[in-house]
C-alpha positions as CSV (number, residue, x, y, z in Angstrom):
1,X,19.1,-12.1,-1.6
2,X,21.5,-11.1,-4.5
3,X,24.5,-13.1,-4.7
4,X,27.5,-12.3,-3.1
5,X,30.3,-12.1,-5.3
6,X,33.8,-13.6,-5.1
7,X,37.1,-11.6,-5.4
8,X,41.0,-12.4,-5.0
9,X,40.2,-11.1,-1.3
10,X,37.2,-13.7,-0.2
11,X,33.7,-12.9,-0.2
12,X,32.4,-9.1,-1.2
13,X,29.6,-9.1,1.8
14,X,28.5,-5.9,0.7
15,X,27.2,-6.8,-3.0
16,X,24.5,-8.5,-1.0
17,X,21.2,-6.7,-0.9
18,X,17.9,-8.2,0.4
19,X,15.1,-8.3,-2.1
20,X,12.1,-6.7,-0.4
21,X,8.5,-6.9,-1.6
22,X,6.2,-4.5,0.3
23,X,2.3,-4.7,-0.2
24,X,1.2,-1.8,0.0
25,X,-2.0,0.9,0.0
26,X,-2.0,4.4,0.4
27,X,0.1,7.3,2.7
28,X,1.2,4.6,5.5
29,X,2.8,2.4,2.7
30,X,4.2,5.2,0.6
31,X,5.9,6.3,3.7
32,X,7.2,2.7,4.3
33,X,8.3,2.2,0.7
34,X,10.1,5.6,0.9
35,X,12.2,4.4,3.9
36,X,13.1,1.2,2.2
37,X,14.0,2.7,-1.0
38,X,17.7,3.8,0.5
39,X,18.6,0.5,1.9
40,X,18.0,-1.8,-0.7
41,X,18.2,-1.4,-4.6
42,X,15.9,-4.9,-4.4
43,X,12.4,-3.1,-4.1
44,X,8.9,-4.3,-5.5
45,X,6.0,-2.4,-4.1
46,X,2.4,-3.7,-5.1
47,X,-0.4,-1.4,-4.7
48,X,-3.8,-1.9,-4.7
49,X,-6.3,-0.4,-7.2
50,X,-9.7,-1.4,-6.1
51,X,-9.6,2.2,-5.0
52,X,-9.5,3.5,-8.8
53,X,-12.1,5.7,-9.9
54,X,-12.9,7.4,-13.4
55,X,-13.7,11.7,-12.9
56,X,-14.1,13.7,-15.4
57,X,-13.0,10.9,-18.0
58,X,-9.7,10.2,-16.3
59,X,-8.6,6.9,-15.0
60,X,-7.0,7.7,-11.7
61,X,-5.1,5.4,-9.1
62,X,-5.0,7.4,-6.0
63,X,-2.9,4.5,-4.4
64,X,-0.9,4.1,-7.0
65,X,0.3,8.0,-7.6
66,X,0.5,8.3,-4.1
67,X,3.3,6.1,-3.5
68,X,4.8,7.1,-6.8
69,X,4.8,10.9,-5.9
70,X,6.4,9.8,-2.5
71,X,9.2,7.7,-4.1
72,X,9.9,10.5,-6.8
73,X,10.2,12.9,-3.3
74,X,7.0,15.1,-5.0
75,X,4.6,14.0,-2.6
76,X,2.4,16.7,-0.9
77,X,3.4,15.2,2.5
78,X,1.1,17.6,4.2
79,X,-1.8,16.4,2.8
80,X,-0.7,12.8,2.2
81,X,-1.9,12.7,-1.5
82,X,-1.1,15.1,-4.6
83,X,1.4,16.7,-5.9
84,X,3.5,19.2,-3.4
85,X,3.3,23.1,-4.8
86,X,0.2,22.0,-6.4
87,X,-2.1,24.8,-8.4
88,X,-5.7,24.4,-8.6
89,X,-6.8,26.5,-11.4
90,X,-8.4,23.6,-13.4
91,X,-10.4,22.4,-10.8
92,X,-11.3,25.5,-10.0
93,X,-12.8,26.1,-13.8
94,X,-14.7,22.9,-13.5
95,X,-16.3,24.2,-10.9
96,X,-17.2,27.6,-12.5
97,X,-18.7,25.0,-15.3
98,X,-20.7,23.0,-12.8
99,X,-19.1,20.5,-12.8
100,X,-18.2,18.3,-9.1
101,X,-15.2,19.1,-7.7
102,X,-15.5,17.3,-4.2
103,X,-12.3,15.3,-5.7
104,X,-9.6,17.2,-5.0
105,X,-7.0,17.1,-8.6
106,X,-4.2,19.6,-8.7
107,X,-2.9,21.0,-12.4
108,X,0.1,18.8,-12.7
109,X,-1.7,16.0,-10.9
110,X,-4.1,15.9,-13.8
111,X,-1.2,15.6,-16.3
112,X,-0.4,11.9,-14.5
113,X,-4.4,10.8,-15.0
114,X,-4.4,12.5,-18.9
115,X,-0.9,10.0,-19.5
116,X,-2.3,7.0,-17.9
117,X,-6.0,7.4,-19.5
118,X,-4.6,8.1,-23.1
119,X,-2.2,5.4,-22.7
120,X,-5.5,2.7,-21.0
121,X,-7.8,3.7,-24.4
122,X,-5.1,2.6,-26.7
123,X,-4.6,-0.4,-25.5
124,X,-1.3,-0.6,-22.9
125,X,-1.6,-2.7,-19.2
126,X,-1.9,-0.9,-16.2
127,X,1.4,-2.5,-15.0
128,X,3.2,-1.1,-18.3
129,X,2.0,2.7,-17.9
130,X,2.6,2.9,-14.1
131,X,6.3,1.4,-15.0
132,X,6.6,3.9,-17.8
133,X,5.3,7.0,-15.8
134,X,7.2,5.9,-12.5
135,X,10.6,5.7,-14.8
136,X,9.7,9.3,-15.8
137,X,9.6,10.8,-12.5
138,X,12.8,8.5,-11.4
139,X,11.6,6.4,-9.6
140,X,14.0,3.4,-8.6
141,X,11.3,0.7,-6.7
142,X,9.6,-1.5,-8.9
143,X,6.0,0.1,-8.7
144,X,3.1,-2.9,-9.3
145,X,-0.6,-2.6,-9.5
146,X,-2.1,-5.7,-7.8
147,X,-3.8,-6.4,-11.3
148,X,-4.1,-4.9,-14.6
149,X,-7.6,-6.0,-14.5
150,X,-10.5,-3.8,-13.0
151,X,-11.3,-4.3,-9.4
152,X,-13.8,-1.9,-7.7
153,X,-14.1,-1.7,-3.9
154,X,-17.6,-1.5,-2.8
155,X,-18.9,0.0,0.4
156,X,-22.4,-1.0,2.3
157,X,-23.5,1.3,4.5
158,X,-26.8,2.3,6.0
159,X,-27.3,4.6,3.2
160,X,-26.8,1.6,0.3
161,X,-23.2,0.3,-1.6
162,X,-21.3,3.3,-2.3
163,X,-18.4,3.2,-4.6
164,X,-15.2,4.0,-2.1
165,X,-14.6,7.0,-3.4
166,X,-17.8,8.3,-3.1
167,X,-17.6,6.7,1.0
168,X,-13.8,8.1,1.6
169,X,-14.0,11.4,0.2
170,X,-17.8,12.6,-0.6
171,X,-18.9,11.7,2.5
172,X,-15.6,11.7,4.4
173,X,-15.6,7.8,5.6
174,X,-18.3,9.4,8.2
175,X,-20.5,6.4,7.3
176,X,-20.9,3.2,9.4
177,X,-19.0,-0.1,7.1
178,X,-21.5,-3.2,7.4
179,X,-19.5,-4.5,4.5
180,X,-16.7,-4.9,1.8
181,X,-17.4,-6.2,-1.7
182,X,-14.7,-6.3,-4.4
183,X,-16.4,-6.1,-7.6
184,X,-14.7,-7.8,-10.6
185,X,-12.4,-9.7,-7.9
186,X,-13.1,-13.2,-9.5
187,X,-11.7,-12.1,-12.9
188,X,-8.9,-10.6,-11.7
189,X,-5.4,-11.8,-12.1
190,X,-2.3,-11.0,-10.7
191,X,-0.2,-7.7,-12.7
192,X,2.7,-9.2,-14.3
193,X,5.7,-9.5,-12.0
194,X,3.7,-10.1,-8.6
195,X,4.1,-13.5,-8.1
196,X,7.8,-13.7,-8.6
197,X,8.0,-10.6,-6.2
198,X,6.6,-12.6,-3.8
199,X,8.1,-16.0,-4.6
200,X,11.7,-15.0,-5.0
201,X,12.0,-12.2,-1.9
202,X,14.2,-12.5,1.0
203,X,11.2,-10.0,3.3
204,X,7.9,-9.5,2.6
205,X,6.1,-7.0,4.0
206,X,2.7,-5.6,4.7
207,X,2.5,-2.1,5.6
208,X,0.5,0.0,7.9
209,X,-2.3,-0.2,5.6
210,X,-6.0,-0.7,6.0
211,X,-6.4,-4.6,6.3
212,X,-10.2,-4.2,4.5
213,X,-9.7,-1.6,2.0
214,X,-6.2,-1.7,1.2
215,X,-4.2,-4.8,1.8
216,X,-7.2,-6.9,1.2
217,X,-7.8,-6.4,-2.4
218,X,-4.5,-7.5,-2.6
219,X,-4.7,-10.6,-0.7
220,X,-8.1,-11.2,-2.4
221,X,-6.3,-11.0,-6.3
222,X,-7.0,-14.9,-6.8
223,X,-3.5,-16.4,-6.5
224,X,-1.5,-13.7,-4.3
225,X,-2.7,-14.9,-1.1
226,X,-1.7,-18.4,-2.1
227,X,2.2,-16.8,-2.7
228,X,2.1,-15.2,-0.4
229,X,1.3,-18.2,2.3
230,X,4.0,-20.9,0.5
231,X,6.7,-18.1,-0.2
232,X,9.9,-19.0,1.6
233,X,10.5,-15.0,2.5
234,X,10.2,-13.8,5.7
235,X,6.4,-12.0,6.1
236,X,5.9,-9.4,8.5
237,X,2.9,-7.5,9.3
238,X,2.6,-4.0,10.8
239,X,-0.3,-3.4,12.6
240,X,-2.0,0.2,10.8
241,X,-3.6,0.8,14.8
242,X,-2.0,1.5,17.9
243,X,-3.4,2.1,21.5
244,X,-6.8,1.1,19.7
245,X,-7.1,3.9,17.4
246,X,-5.6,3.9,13.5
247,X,-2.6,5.6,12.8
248,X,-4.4,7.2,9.9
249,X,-7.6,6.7,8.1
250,X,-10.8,4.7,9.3
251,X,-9.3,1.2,9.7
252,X,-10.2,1.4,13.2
253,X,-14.2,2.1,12.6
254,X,-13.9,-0.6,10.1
255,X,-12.7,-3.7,12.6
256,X,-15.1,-2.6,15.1
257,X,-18.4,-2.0,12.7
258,X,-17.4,-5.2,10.8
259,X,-16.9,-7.7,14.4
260,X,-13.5,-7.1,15.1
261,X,-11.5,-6.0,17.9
262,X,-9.8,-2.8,17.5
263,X,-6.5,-3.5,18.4
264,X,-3.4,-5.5,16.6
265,X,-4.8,-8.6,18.1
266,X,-7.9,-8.2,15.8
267,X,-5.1,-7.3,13.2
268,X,-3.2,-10.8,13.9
269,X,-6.4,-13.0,13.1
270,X,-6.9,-11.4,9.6
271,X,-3.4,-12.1,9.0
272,X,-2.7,-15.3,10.6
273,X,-1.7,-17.7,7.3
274,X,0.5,-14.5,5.5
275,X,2.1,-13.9,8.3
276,X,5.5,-14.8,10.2
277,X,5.8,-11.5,12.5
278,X,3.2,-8.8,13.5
279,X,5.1,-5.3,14.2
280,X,3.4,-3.7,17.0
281,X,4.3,-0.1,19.0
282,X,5.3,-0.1,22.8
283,X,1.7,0.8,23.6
284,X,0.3,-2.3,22.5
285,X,2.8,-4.2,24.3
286,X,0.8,-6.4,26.6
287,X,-1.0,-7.7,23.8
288,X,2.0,-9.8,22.6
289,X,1.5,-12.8,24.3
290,X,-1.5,-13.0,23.0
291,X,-0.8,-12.7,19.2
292,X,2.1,-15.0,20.2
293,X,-0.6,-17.4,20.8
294,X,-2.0,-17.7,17.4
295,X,1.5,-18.5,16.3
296,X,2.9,-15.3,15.0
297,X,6.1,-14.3,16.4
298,X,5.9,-10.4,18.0
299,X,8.3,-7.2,17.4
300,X,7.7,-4.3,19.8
301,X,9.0,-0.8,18.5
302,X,8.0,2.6,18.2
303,X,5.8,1.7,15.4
304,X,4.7,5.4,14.1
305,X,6.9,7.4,11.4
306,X,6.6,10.5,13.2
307,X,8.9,12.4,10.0
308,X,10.6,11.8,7.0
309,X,13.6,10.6,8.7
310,X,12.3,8.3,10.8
311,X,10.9,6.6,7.9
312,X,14.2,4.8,7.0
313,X,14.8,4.2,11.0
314,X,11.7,1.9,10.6
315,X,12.1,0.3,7.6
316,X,15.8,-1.1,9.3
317,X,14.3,-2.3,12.1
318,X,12.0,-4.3,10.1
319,X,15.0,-5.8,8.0
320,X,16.8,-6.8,11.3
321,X,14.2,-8.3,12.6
322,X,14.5,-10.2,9.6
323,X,18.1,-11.2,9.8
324,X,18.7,-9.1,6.6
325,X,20.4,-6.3,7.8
């Protein structure tokens, strides 16, 4: 926590802000980092990129500009990705030239991936262009790949590995998981920054995020899991499924289809070393006891951002529960 400073009148108790590090995928933990970002000048969100991709000779980090545009208040919150008031009229062109346009890239959208490739072929980190760019649009947060080196998520299915682009959006996550591989994992180290976010924070925090696809590259960055387990912070968890279905996305298909139970219980044992607390909603209530018993403490609360608003309501609760607020 920042110091608190020391006047002729005692203590200034409200210099104090908690330092927060959230870990973070795609639209659940934009939405969580956007409710933090008013109650604390102390926040360092690390993303994953395993979910990169190259199109059309563009390096794009859909997790990445997703919580940027969120933070900068440009987010299409409709859709959850891109750009709000987007155009389309270079996609649509692409098209006309045969080109595939099953990845959805709006006109200003592209500008982000044309910045960040230009700036990737002469030589600069990842973790330096998504600082620069995130300045740009005012952003406040700290904004962190997980690495600066490439990591690829890797989906087996059925019809053979598909990159997880070509699973999530081609084929619209339709397809049964039998596995996760992280190519490139093994020669990956932690972006610059990420270790000391985790090491020196009062709260850290693992969003609503897919615990295979999104949180896991994380974890699996050799070293982060490690800071994660010995940092002194408070950790809590929120589970990404309630009343066994996922808030968002196909986290729910992917505990059952890889052996786990669809619920925040099968949540709590993927979690069990990283974690102090597991955030779970009111429906899941009677499952406490049980993730109680694998030695995580439990908080119960309406665990959905329904709005914009209640994004912030959340993001308190979680600091009270961390006697930080």
């Amino acid at each position: 926590m920042r110091p608190v400073t020391t006047g002729p009148e005692g203590p200034d108790r409200s210099a104090a802000s908690p330092v927060v590090t959230l870990l973070a995928g795609g639209v659940g933990g934009a939405k969580l980092a956007h409710g933090f970002a008013p109650l604390t000048p102390d926040l360092t969100v690390v993303v994953n990129t395993a979910d990169d991709v190259e199109l059309h000779g563009l390096a794009i980090s859909p997790d990445l500009d997703t919580v940027m545009y969120t933070l900068a208040g440009i987010a299409n919150t409709q859709a959850g990705w891109g750009l709000a008031d987007e155009t389309y009229a270079t996609l649509e062109a692409l098209g006309r030239l045969g080109e595939d346009t099953w990845f959805t890239l709006g006109d200003r959208d592209l500008a982000t991936h044309i910045a960040r490739t230009a700036r990737l072929r002469a030589g600069a980190r990842l973790s330096d262009i998504t600082r620069a760019l995130s300045s740009s649009l005012g952003v406040g947060p700290a904004l962190l790949p997980m690495t600066d080196e490439r990591v690829a998520t890797l989906v087996d299915t059925a019809a053979g590995r598909l990159a997880f682009q070509d699973y999530f959006v081609a084929r619209g996550h339709r397809d049964e998981v039998l596995g996760i591989v992280l190519e490139g994992i093994e020669h990956a180290r932690p972006a610059p920054g990420v270790i000391p976010a985790l090491s020196d924070a009062d709260l850290v925090v693992l969003a609503p995020s897919n615990p295979f696809v999104s949180i896991g590259p994380i974890l699996a960055v050799p070293g982060i899991r490690t800071a994660l387990a010995q940092t002194r912070a408070r950790r809590i968890g929120v589970s990404p499924v309630v009343g066994g279905r996922a808030i968002k996305g196909p986290a729910a298909a992917m505990l059952a289809s890889l052996g786990h139970e669809v619920s925040p219980l099968g949540v709590a044992r993927l979690y069990t070393d990283v974690l102090d607390v597991l955030c779970i909603d009111h429906a899941d209530r009677a499952l406490a006891p049980a993730i109680e018993d694998l030695g995580l403490e439990v908080l119960v609360t309406d665990a959905v951002m329904h709005d914009e608003a209640d994004r912030p309501r959340f993001a308190q609760e979680l600091l009270v529960a961390a006697d930080l607020a």
